[in-house]
C-alpha positions as CSV (number, residue, x, y, z in Angstrom):
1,X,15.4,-39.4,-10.5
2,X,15.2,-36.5,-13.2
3,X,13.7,-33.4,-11.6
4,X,11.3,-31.3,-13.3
5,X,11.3,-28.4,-10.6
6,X,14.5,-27.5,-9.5
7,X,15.3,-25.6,-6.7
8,X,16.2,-22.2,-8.8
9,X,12.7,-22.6,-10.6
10,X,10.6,-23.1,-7.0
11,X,13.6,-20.3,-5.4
12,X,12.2,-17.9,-8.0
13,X,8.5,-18.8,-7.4
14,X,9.0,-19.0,-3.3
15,X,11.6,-17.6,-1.7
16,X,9.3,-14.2,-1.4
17,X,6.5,-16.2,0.2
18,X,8.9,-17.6,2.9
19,X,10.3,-14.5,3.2
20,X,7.0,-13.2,3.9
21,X,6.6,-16.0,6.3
22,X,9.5,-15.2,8.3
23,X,8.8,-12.0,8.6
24,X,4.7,-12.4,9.6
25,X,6.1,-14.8,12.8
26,X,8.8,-12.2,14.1
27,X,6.0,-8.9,13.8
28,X,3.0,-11.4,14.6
29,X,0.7,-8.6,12.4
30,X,-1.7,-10.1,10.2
31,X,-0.3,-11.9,6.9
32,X,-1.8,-14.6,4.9
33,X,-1.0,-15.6,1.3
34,X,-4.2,-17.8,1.1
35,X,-7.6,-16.2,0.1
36,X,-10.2,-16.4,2.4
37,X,-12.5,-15.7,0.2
38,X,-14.1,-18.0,-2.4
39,X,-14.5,-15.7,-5.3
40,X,-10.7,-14.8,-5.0
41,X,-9.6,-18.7,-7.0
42,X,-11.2,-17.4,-10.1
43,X,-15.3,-17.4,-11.5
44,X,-15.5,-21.5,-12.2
45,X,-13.2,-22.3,-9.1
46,X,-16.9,-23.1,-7.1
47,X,-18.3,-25.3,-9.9
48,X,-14.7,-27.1,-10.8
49,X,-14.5,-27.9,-7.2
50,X,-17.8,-29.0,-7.1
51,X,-17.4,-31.0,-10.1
52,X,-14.0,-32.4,-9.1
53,X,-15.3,-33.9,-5.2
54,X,-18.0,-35.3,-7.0
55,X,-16.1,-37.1,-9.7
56,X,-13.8,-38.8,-6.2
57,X,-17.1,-40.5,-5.2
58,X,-17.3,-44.3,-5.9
59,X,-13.7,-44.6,-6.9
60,X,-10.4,-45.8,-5.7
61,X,-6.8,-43.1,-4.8
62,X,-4.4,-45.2,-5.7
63,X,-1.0,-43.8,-4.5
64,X,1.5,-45.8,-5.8
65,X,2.7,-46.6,-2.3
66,X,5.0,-49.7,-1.5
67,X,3.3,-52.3,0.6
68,X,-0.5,-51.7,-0.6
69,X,-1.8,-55.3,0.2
70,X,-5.4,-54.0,-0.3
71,X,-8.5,-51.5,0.0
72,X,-10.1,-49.8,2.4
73,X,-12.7,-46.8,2.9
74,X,-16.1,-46.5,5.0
75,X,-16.6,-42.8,4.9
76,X,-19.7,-41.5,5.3
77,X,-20.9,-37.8,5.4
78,X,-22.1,-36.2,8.6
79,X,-24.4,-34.9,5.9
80,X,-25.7,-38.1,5.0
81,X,-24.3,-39.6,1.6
82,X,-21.7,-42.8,1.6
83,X,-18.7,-41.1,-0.3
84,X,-17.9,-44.4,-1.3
85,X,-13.7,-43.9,-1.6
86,X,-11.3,-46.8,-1.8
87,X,-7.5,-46.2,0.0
88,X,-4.7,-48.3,-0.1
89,X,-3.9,-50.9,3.1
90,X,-0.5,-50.8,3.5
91,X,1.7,-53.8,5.2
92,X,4.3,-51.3,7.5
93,X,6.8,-53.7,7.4
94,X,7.4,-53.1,3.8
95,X,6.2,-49.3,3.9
96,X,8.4,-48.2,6.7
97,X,11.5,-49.3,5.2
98,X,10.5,-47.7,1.7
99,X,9.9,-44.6,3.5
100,X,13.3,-44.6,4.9
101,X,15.2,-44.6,1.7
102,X,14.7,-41.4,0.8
103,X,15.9,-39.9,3.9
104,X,19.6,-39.0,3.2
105,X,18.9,-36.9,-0.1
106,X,16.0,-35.1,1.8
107,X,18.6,-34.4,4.5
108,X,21.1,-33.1,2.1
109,X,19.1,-31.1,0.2
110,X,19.3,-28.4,3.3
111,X,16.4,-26.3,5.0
112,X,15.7,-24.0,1.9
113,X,15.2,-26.8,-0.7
114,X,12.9,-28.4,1.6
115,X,11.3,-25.8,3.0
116,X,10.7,-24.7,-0.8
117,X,9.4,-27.7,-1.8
118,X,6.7,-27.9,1.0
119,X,5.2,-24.1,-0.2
120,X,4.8,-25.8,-3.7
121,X,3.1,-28.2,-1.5
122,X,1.0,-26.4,-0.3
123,X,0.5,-23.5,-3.4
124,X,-0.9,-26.8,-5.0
125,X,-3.3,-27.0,-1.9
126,X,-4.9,-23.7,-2.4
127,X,-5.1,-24.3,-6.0
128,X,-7.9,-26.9,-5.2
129,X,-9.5,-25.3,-2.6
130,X,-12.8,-25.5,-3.2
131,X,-12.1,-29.3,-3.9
132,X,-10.6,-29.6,-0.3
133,X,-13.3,-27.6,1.3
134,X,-16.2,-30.1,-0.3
135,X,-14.0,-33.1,1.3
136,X,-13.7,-31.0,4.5
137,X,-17.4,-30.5,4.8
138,X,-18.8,-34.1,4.2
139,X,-15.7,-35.8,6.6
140,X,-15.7,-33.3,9.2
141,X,-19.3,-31.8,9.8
142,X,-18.6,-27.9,9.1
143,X,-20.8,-26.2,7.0
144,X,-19.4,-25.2,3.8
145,X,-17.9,-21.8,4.6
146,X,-16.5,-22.7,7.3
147,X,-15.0,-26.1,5.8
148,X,-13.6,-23.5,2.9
149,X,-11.9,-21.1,5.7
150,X,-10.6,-23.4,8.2
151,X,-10.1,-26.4,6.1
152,X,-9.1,-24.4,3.2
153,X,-6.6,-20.8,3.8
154,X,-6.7,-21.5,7.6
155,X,-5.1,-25.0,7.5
156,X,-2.7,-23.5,4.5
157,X,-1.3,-20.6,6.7
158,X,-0.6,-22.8,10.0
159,X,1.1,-25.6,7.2
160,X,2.9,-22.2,5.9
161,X,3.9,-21.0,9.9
162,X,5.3,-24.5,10.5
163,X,7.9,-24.2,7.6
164,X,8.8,-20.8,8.3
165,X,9.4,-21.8,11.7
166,X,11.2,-24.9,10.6
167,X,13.5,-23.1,8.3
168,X,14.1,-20.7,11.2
169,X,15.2,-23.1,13.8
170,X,17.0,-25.0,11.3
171,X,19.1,-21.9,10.1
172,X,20.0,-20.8,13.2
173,X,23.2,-22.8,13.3
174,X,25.3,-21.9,9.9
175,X,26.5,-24.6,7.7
176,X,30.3,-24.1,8.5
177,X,32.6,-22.5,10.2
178,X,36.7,-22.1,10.6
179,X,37.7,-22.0,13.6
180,X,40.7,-21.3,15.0
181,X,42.2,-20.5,18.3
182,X,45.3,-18.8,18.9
183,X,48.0,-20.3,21.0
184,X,50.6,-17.9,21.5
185,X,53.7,-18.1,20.1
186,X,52.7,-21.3,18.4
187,X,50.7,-21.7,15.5
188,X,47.1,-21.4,16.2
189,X,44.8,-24.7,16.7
190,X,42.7,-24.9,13.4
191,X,39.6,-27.0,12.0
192,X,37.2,-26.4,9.4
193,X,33.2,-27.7,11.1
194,X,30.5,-28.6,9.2
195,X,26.6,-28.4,10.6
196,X,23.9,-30.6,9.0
197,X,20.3,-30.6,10.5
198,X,19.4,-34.3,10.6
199,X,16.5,-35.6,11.1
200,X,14.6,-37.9,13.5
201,X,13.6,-40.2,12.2
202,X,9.7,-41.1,10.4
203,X,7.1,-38.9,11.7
204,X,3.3,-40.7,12.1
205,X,0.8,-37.8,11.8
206,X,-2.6,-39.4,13.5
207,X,-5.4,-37.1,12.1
208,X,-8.8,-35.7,13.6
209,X,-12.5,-36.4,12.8
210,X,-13.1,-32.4,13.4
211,X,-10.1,-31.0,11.6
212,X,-8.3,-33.1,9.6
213,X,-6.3,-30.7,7.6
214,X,-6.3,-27.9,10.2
215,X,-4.9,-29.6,12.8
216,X,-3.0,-32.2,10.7
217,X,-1.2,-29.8,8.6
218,X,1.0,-28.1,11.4
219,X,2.7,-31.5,12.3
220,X,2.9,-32.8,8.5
221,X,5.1,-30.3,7.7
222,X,7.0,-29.1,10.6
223,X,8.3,-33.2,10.6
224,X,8.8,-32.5,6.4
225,X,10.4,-29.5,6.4
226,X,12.9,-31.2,9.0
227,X,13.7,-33.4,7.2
228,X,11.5,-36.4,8.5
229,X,9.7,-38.9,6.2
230,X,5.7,-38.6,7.3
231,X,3.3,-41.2,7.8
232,X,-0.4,-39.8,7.4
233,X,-2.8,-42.3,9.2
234,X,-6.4,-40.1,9.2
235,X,-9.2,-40.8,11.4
236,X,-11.4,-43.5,9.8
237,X,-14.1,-40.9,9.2
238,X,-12.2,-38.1,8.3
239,X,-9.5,-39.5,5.6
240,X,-10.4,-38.4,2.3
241,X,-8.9,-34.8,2.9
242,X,-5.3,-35.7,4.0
243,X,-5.6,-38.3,0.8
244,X,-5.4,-35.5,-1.4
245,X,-2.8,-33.9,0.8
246,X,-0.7,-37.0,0.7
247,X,-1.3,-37.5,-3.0
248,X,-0.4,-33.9,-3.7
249,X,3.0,-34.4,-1.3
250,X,3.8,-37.3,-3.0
251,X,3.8,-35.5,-7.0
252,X,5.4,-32.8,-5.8
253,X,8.2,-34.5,-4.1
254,X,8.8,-36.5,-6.9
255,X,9.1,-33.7,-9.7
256,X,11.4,-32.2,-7.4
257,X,13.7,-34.9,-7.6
258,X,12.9,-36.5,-4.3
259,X,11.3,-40.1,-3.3
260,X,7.2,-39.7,-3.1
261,X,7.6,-42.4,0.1
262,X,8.8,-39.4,1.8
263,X,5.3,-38.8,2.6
264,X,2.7,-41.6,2.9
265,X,-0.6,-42.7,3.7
266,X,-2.1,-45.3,6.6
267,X,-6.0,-46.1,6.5
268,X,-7.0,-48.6,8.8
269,X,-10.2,-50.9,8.2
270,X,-13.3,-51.1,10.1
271,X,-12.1,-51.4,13.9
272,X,-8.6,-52.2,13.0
273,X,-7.2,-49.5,15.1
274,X,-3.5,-49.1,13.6
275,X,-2.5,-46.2,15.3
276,X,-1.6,-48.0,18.2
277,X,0.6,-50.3,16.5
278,X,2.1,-48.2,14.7
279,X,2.9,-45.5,17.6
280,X,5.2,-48.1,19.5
281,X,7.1,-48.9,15.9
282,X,10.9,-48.3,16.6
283,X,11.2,-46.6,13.1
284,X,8.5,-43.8,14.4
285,X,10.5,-40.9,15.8
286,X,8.0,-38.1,15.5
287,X,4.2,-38.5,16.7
288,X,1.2,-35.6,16.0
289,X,-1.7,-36.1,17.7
290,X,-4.8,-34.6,18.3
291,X,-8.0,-35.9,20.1
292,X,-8.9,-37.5,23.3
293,X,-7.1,-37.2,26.2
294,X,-7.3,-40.7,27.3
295,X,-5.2,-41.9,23.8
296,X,-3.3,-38.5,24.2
297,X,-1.7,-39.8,27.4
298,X,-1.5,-43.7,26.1
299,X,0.7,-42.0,23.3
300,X,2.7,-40.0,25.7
301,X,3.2,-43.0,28.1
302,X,3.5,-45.9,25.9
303,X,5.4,-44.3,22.7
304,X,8.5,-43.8,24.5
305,X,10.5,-44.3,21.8
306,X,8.8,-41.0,19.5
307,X,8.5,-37.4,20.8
308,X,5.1,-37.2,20.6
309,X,3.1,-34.1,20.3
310,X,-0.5,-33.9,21.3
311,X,-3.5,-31.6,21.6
312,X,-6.3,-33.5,23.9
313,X,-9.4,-32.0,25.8
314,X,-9.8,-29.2,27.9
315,X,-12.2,-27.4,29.6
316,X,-12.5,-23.6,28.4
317,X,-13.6,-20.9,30.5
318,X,-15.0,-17.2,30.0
319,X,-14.9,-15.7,33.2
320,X,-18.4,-12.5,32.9
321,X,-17.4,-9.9,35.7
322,X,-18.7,-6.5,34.2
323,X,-18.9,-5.3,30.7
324,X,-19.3,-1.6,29.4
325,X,-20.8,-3.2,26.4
326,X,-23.3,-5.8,27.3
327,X,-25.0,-6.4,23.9
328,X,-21.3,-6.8,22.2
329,X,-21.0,-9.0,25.0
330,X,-24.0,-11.2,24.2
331,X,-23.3,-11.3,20.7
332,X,-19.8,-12.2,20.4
333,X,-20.1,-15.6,23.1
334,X,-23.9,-16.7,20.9
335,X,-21.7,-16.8,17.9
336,X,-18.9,-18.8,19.6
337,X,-21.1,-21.1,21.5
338,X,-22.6,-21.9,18.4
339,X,-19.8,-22.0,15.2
340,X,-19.7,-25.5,14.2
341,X,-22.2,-26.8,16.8
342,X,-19.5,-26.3,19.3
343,X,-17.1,-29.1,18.0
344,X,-13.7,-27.2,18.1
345,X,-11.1,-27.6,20.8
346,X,-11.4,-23.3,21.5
347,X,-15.6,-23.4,22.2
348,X,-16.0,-22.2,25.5
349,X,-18.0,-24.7,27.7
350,X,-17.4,-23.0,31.4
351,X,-19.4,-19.3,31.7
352,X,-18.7,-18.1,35.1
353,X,-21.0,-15.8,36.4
354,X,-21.3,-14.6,39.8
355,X,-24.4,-15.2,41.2
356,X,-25.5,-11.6,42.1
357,X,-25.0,-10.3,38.7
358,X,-22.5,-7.8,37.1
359,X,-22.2,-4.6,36.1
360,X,-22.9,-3.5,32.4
361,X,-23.9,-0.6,30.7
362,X,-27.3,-1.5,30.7
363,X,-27.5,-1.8,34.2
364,X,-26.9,-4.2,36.7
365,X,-28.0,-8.1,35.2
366,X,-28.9,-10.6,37.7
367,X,-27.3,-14.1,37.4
368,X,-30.4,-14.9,35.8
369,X,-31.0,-12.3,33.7
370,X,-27.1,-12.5,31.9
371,X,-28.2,-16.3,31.3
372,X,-31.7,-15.4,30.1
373,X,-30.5,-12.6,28.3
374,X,-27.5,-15.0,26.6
375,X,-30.0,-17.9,25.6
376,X,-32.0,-15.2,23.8
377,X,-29.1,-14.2,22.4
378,X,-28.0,-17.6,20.8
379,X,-31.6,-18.1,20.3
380,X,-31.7,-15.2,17.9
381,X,-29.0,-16.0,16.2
382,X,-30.1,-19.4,15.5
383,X,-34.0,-18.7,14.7
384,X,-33.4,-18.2,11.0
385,X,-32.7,-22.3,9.8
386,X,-30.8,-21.3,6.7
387,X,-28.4,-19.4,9.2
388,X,-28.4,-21.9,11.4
389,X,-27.2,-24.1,8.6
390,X,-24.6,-22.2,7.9
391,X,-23.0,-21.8,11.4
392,X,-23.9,-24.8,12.7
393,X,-22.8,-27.5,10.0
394,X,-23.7,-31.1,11.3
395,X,-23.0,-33.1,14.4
396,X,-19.9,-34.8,13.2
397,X,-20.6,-38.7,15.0
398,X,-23.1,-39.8,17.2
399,X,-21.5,-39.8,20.4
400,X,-21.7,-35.7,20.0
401,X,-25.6,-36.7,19.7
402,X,-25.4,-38.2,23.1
403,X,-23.8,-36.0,24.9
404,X,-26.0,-33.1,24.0
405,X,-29.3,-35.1,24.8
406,X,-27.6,-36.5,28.1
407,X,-26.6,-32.3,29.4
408,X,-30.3,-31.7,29.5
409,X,-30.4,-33.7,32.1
410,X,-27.2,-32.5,34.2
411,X,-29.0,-29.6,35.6
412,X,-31.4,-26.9,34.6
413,X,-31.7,-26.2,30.7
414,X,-31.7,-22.5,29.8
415,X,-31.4,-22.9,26.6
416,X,-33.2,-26.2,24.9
417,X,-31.6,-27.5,21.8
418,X,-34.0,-27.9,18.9
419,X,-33.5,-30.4,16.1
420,X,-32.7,-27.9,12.7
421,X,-33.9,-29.7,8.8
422,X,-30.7,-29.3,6.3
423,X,-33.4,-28.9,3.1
424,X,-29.8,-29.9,1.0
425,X,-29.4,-33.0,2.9
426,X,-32.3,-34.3,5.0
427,X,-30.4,-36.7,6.7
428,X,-28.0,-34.4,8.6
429,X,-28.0,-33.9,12.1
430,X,-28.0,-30.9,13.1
431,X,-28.9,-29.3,16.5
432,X,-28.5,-26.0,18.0
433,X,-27.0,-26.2,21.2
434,X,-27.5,-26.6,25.1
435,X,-27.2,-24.2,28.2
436,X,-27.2,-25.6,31.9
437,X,-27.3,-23.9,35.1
438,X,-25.1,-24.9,37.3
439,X,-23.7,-24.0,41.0
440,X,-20.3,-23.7,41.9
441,X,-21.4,-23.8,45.4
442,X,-22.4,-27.2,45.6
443,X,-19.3,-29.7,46.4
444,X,-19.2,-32.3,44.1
445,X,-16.0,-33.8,42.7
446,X,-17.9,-34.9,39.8
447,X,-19.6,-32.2,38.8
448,X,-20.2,-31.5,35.4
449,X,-18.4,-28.2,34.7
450,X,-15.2,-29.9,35.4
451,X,-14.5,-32.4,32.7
452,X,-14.9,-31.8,29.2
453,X,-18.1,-32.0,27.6
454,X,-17.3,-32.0,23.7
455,X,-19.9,-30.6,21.3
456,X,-22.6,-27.9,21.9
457,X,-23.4,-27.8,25.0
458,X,-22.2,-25.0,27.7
459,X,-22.5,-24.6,31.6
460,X,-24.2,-21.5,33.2
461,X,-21.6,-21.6,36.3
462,X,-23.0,-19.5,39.5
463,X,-19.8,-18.8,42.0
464,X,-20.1,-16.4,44.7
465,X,-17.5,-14.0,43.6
466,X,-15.1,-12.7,40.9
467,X,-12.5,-14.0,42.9
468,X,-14.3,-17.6,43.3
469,X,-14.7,-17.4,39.3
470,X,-10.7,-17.2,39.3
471,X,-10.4,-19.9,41.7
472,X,-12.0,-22.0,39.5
473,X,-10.9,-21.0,36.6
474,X,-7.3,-21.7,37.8
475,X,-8.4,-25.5,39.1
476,X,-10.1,-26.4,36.0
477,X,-7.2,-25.2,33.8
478,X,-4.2,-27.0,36.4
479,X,-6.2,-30.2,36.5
480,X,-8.3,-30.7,33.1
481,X,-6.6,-27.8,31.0
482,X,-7.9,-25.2,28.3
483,X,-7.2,-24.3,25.0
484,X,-8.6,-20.9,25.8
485,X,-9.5,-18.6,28.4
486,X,-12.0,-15.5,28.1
487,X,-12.8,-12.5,30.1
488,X,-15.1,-9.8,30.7
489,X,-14.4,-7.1,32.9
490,X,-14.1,-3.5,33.1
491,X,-11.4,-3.7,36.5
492,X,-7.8,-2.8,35.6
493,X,-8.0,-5.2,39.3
494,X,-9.8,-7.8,37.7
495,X,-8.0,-7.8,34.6
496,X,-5.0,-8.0,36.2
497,X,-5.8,-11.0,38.5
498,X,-7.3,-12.9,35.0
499,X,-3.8,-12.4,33.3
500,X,-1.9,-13.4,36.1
501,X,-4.0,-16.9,36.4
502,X,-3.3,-17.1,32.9
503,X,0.5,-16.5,33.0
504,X,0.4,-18.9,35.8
505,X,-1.5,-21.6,34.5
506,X,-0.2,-21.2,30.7
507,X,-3.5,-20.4,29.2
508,X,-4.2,-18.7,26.3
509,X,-6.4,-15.3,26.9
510,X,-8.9,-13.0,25.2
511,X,-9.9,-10.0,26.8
512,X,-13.7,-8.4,26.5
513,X,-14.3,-9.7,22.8
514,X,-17.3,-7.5,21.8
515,X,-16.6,-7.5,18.0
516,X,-16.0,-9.7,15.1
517,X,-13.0,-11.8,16.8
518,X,-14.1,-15.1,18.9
519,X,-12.3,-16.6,21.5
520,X,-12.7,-20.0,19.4
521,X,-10.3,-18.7,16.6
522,X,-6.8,-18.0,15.9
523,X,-4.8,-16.2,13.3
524,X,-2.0,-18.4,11.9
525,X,1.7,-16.2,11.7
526,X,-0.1,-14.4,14.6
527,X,-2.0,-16.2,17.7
528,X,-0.9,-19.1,19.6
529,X,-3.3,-22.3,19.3
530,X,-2.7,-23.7,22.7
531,X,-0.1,-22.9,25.1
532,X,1.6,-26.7,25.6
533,X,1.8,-25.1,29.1
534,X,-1.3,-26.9,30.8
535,X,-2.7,-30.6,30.4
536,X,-4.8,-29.6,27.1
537,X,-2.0,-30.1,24.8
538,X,1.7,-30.4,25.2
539,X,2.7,-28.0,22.1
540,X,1.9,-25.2,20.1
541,X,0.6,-24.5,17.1
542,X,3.4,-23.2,16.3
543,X,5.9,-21.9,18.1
544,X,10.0,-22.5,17.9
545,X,9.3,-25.6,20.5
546,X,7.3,-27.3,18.1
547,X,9.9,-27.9,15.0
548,X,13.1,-27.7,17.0
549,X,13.2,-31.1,18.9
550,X,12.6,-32.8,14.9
551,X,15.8,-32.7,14.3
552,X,19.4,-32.7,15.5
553,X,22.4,-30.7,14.2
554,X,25.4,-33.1,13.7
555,X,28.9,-31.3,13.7
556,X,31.6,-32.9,11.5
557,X,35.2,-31.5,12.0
558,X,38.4,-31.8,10.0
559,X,42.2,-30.6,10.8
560,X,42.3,-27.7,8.4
């Protein structure tokens, strides 16, 4: 097929920006080529997003894909409204094979041309934005500025870090070598050797209701860049983002010159549950997940024939020892416990708090008094319901509902969730969330505190000690995991002791946050999301081990 970008004309336009890239993941200092702010895509961007989600409403994406034996689509917002979008049903047995095809001139077109291709990707991405962070917002939950952030530039940079580290890995090897190895008096032993990343095989990328584009854009093009075909099969609720990102994929891969069944999409009908299925496929190589921990492990035990990459629960913990700035202190864990109603993998849930109290610099807090004194805290955040709008965003499914009304009754409530009116869209739910107390001291294999408990609601833990805190600290990340770890202390001893649980346990740490950085986020090019050192997830967003093992270099050598 005729190309209309060539890779000169998308060289010229983004070799800088992988440059950039490549650079931002070797120095790990702040980078990003994505504007986080929504003024920054121009004075109508707001209103032509606007007006462009609204005009997807009520109607049908048709892809073009082989296989489409139908339509599908059941979305409807955490917000309230039915967005009413149709999405091709696709028969694999005739997708798979079409997806295949364009393989070998992916391959050959080498790391840079697709690495290249996948920026144009996403540069067409962060054109549409605002249109993104609408469809964000009314799959996933998250209020609007958040869905424009994290769904939006966020998502953008970790697809970005994923190619550079892809190109990276894949370049590490040249392309050929002579070789020659002396012998003496004879003449020398001489071959010419060629290197050719290949790839795996088909990637399946199995989306999240919470995050569909920030946590599904990692995987879709670390497997792309790689040279693997990708199969994008989004959580029923959450599909209508990584639509657009497939139908973006699939016009830019063809105006490059490339087949659009490189990159596809899989939408299931009510209950049909494809993902299983199409896991244990022989022609799936490559498997992104992220989400519960029971599928997490079916995937890893069943889909032996895939390397399969998953991010599943955890239990984080913030370990309060002393703080020399107590009201920094307060403020920065409010904001966490309450971004997004608590619905990303990185909220704290575990607050460890020795039951006689620490030291701060206002004084020595009881046990009592650093709970009391964080409710408030979380309280005042939340008092003002426009604000609490805007941090909180909507409970994404019900079974967040029922979690948060069944904490209340796990121990006793220090902070009491109240029911907050969205005056846009009356039938969100939105809730501000829980605090428990509970005792370490109290022997109970069950106990609450050490299992996940996804969605606003956190655990006031009393332990005896510091050194009880890192105790369990350490069993709750070696048995259940954590995406993150926090700290507050004011002991190069106990500082110390936190790291080294850390190290040990693979855990990703944030020391005495008191400012505007949360222990919920992460910087793309920068921080680590997840260690895939403990039983939360088995990878990282993104390191070298997380594009390296989706493909294989093949060596070809000739007699010179």
């Amino acid at each position: 097929m005729a190309a209309e970008l060539t890779v000169p004309q998308l060289s010229a336009k983004h070799r800088p920006t992988l440059d950039q890239a490549l650079s931002a993941i070797r120095s790990r200092a702040y980078w990003s080529p994505h504007p986080e702010h929504p003024k920054a895509y121009g004075e109508s961007a707001p209103a032509d997003g606007l007006a462009a989600f609204e005009a997807l409403r009520g109607t049908r994406i048709d892809l073009g894909q082989p296989g489409t034996d139908g339509w599908t689509g059941a979305e409807k917002s955490p917000y309230g409204p039915e967005l009413g979008v149709e999405y091709p049903h696709v028969d694999p047995d005739v997708l798979l094979p079409a997806m295949k095809a364009g393989m070998a001139a992916w391959r050959d077109a080498g790391p840079e041309a697709r690495a290249l291709v996948c920026i144009e990707i996403l540069a067409r991405i962060s054109a549409r934005t605002h249109e993104f962070a609408h469809a964000v917002m009314h799959t996933s939950g998250q209020a609007f500025m958040m869905a424009f952030q994290a769904g939006g530039p966020h998502a953008q940079d970790r697809g970005l870090e994923a190619v550079a580290y892809a190109y990276e890995e894949q370049t590490r090897v040249p392309g050929q070598a002579d070789w020659s190895k002396p012998q003496g008096k004879k003449d020398p032993l001489e071959l010419g050797k060629t290197f050719t990343a290949v790839p795996r095989g088909i990637a399946l990328m199995i989306g999240c209701n919470t995050f569909p584009t920030w946590n599904g854009y990692p995987g879709l093009f670390a497997s792309l860049a790689t040279g693997n075909p990708v199969l994008v099969k989004p959580h029923p609720r959450a599909v209508l983002p990584l639509a657009l990102t497939v139908q973006v994929a699939r016009e830019v891969l063809a105006e490059a010159g490339f087949d659009p069944n490189l990159v596809a999409l899989a939408v299931e009908r009510p209950g049909e549950g494809i993902a299983k299925d199409l896991a244990v496929r022989p022609e799936i190589k490559l498997i992104d997940y992220t989400g519960s921990t029971e599928f997490g492990d079916w995937l890893e035990a069943n889909a032996r024939q895939a390397q399969v990459y998953t991010e599943k629960a955890g239990v984080n913990t913030v370990v309060l020892d002393s703080t020399d700035n107590y009201k920094g202190m307060l403020a920065n864990l409010a904001f966490s416990l309450s971004l997004y109603s608590g619905q990303m993998c990185t909220t704290p849930q575990n607050l460890l708090i020795p039951r006689d109290g620490i030291a701060t610099d206002a004084g020595h807090k009881s046990y009592d008094e650093v709970v009391a004194d964080l409710a408030a805290s979380v309280g005042g955040l939340l008092g003002d319901d426009a604000r609490a709008n805007a941090l909180l965003g909507a409970l994404v499914n019900p079974d967040v509902k029922a979690r948060l009304e069944a904490a209340a009754g796990l121990g006793e409530v220090a902070l009491a969730s109240r029911e907050v009116t969205n005056p846009d869209f009356p039938d969100a739910v939105v809730r501000t969330p829980v605090m428990v107390k509970l005792d370490a001291a109290k022997p109970d294999p069950e106990a609450p505190f050490l299992s996940e408990c996804f969605g606003p609601v956190s655990f006031a833990v009393a332990v005896d000690s510091t050194a009880d805190a890192l105790d369990l600290l350490r069993r709750t990340v070696r048995e259940k995991g954590a995406m993150t770890v926090g700290a507050y202390t004011t002991s190069p001893d106990t500082e110390r002791a936190v790291e080294e649980v850390c190290l040990e346990e693979s855990a990703q740490l944030s020391l005495n946050l008191t400012g505007g950085v949360y222990v919920n986020q992460t910087a793309a090019f920068s921080d680590f999301h997840g260690s895939g050192g403990n039983p939360a997830a088995n990878a990282a967003l993104c390191d070298g081990a997380f594009v390296s093992n989706r493909f294989r270099v093949v060596e070809v050598r000739r007699q010179a």
